[in-house]
N, C-alpha and C positions, 0 to 999 in steps of 0.2 A: 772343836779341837783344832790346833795347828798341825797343818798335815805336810810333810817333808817335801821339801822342794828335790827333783832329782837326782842332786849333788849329794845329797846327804842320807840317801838311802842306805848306802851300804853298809855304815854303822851301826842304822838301828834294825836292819836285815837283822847284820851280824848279831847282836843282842840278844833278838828275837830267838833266833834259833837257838843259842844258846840256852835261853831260859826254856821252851819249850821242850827240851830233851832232857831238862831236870825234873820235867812233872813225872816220870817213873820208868822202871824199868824194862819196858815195854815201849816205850816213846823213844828211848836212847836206842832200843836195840834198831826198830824202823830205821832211825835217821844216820844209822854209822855202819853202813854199806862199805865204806872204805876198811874200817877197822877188819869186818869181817875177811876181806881179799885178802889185808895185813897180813894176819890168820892162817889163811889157805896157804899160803907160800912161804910159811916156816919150811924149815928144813924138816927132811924126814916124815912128810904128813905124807900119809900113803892113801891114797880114794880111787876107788873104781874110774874107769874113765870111760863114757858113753860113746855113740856116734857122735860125730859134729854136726850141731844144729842149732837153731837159733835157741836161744836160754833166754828165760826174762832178765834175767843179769839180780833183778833185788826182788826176788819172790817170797816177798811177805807177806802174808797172809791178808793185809787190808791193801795189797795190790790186785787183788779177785773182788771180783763183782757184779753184778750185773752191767750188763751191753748191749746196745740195741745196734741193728746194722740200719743200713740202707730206708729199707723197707717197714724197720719197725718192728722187727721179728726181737726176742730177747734171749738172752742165755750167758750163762753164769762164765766167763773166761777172764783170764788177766786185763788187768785195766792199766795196767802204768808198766812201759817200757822204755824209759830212760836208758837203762844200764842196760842193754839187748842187744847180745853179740853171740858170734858164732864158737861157740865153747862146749865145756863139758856139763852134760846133764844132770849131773850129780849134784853138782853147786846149786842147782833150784833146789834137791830135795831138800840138800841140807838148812837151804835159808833159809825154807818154808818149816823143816820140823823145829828148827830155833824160834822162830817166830810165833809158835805154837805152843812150844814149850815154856818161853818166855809167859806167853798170855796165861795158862796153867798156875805159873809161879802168883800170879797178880790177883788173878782169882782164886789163890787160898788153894787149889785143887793139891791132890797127894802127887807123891812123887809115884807112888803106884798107877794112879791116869796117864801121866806123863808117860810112862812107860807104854802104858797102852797103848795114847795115841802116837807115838812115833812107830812102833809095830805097825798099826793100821794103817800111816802115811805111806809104808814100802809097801803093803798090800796091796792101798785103793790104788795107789800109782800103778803098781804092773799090771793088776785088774783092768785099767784104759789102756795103760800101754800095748797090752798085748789087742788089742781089740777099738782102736782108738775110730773107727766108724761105727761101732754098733751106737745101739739105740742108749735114751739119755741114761745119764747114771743115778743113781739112787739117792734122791734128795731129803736130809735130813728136815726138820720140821723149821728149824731156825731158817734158812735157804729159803724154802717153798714160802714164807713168809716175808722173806727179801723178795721175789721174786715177783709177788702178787703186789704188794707194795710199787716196785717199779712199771710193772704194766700199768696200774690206776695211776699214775699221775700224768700232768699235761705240761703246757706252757706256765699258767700258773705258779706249780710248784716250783721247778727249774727257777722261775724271775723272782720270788718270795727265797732259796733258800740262797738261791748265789750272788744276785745282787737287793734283795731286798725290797724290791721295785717292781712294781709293774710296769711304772712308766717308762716314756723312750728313752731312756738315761741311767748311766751308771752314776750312785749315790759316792762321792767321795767321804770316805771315812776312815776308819779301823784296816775296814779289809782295801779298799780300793784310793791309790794315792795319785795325784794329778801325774799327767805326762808334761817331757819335754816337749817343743814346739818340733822339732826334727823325729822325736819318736813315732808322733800323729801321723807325721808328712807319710814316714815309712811305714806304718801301717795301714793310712788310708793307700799306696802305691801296690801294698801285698792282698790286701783286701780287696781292691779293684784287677787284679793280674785272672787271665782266663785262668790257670790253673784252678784258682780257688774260686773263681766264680763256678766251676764245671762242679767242683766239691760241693759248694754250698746248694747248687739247684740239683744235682742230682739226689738229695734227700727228698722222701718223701713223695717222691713222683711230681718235685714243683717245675714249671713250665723251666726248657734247657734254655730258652733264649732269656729267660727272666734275669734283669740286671740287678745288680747286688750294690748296694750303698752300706758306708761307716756312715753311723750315727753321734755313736759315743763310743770312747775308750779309755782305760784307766789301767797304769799299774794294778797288776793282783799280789794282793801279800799273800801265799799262799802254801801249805804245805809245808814241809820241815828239811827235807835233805837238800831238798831245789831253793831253800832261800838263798837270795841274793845272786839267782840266776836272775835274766830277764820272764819277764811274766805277764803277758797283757790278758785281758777283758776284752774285748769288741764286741759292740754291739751293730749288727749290722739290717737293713732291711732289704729284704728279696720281694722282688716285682711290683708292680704299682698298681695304683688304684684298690680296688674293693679285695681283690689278690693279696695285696701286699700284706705280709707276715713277716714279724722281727724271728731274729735268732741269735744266738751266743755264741761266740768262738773264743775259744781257750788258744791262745800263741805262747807258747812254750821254748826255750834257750835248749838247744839240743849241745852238749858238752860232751870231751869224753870221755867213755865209760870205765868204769873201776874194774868192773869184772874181765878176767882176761881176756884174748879172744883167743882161737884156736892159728897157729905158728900158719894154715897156709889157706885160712880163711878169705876166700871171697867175698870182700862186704864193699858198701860203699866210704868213700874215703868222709863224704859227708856228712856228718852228725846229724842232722838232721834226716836225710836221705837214708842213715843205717837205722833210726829208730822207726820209721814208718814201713823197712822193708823187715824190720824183726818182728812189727806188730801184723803185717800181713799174713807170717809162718804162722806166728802163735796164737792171734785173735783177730779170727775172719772178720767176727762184725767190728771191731772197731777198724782194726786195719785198711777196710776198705774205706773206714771215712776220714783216712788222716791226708795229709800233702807234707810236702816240705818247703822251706822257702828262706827268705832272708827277710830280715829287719836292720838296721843301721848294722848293716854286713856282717851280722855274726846269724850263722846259722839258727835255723827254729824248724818245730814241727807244730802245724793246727789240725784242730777238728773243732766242728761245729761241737758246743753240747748239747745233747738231748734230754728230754724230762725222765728218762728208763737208765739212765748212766748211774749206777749207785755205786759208792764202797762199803766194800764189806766194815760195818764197825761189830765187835765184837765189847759187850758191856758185862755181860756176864753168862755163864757157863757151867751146866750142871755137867758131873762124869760124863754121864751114857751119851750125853749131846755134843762132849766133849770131843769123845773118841769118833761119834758119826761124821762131826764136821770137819775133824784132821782128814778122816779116809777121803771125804766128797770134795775136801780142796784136792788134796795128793789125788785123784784122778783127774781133776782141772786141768791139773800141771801135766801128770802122765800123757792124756789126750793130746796136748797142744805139742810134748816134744813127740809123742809115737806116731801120729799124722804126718812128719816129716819123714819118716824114715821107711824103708823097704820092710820085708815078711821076714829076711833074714837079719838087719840088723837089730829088729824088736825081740826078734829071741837072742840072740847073742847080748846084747844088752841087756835083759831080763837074765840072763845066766849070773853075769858078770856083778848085777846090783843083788843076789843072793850069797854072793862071797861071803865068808863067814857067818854064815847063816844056819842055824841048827834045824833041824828038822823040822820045829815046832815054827808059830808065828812070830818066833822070837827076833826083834830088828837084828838087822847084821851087828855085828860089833862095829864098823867101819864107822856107820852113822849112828850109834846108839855112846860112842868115844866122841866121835863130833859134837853131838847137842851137848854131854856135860861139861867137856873143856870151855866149847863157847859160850855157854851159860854162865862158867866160873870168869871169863876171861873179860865178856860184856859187864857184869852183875859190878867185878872189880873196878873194868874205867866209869862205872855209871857212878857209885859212889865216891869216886874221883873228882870226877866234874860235881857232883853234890858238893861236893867239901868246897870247891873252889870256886862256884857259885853261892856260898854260904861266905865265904871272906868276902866276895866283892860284895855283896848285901851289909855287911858290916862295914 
């Protein structure tokens, strides 16, 4: 295949992404994080408002997954912090019970389940909220299954699913497109920089004075709300001789964020710099292996990939599995924002997210009003873009 010279990426980015958020209702709602914020700041929307603290910014549900830290330990926390500012905690629940509710609709499931599991999202949440050190949470069977999955795999898998190769090189094709000559330059510069060398050897207990080489690099087409951001591939090798072992780093176009931030929020002004200190609050193990840095001067943030990195895909969904896996993500999420916060502010916020709430487990009105309008709101621009995707195929 003819594969797009630099100049001409942006186009068929743009395309791409477009046609991939017509595959269903479910794919639109993932990639229009913007539309959602839209939404939030209508007039007259009324939501609880938390402490301030870091929010994943687009907490959808195939944003949790398994993560391995440092060491190699694993455990199930957010894996994608793009959108990651210091906001109100409310907006994860909500984007996560949409994103749930959306997956519900795809799978056939009743609007009876739906029901349920947005009930259980506020449960399992306050359930870690309130208690966001105790021991692990209660893993559904679907989870424990991701999770065994990610410990058995190795380098192998990691080189087979993302570049297709075992060998020292990224295969240019589909997923990966040549770079510019100055792209290289700046990433073999960012790649050889002590920052990311201390990153790259402090995995795994590899030797700290171990020198770090670019081998290969490629544009990644990758993902649907980040197309036609910058996106590299690096393939790099750590130490030499009988040592020497490759690894994968993802360099990612840090932009910014849709989601609001809070009016006297302390973050850093750098895009890059603010997502790797959001993913430190809300996911220790991956947060400890990001950096920030530059490439042809626009901000980015890296991490090596590991073979234990999974996303959550969700294919299909019985009820009862339904409802377990809403509560054990909404404690994900509870955990990561109530580990932030003091003993007084996780009960004052716990008060605050029962607002409208009947005695029973019945969801608040607050959020149980959220998921249908955005359900109604998403469902209408999805068929939108269908139709208008359907004339330009014509």
């Amino acid at each position: 295949m003819k594969l797009p010279s630099p100049d001409k990426r942006a186009d068929l980015l743009a395309e791409r992404q477009q046609s991939k958020m017509a595959r269903s209702a479910q794919t639109y709602v993932r990639g229009s994080t913007e539309r959602f914020y839209a939404w939030l700041k209508q007039d007259g929307r009324v939501l609880p408002h938390g402490p301030e603290v870091w929010i994943c910014g687009d907490c959808h549900y195939g944003n949790l997954g398994p993560v391995a830290n440092a060491k190699g330990d694993v455990a199930i926390q957010i894996r994608d912090l793009d959108q990651t500012v210091i906001g109100n905690p409310a907006h994860d629940v909500i984007r996560l019970a949409l994103s749930l509710a959306s997956a519900a609709r795809g799978f056939d499931l009743s609007g009876v389940v739906s029901a349920r599991m947005v009930e259980q999202i506020v449960d399992g949440y306050q359930a870690a909220l309130a208690e966001p050190a105790a021991a692990d949470l209660d893993k559904p069977p679907m989870v424990k299954g991701l999770l065994k999955a990610s410990q058995q795999r190795g380098w192998r898998q990691l080189a087979e699913e993302r570049i297709e190769d075992q060998r020292p090189l990224i295969p240019l094709g589909k997923r990966f497109w040549p770079l510019a000559e100055d792209e290289r330059q700046s990433l073999a510069a960012l790649m050889g920089s002590e920052p990311l060398r201390e990153l790259i050897t402090g995995l795994h207990s590899r030797p700290s004075e171990a020198p770090v080489e670019l081998i290969d690099a490629a544009y990644w087409v990758k993902g649907c709300s980040s197309l036609g951001l910058l996106r590299y591939a690096a393939l790099v090798a750590i130490g030499e001789g009988k040592r020497r072992e490759l690894g994968l780093v993802d360099v990612k176009e840090a932009v910014k964020a849709a989601a609001p931030r809070a009016k006297a929020a302390d973050m850093p002004k750098d895009n890059g710099e603010r997502v790797v200190a959001g993913a430190r609050a809300l996911a220790p193990h991956l947060g400890e292996r990001m950096r920030s840095g530059r490439v042809l001067d626009r901000s980015v943030f890296v991490r090596e990939l590991l073979p234990q990195d999974l996303k959550l895909e969700i294919a299909q969904l019985q009820p009862d599995e339904a409802v377990l896996v809403a509560r054990f993500l909404a404690g994900v999420v509870g955990r990561a924002h109530g580990r932030q916060m003091d003993e007084a502010d996780r009960a004052a916020w716990a008060k605050e997210l029962d607002r409208n709430r009947s005695g029973g487990l019945e969801a608040p009105s607050w959020l149980w009003r959220s998921v249908v309008e955005l359900m109604a709101n998403h469902e209408a621009a999805y068929l939108d873009h269908c139709r208008l995707r359907a004339a330009v195929a014509a």
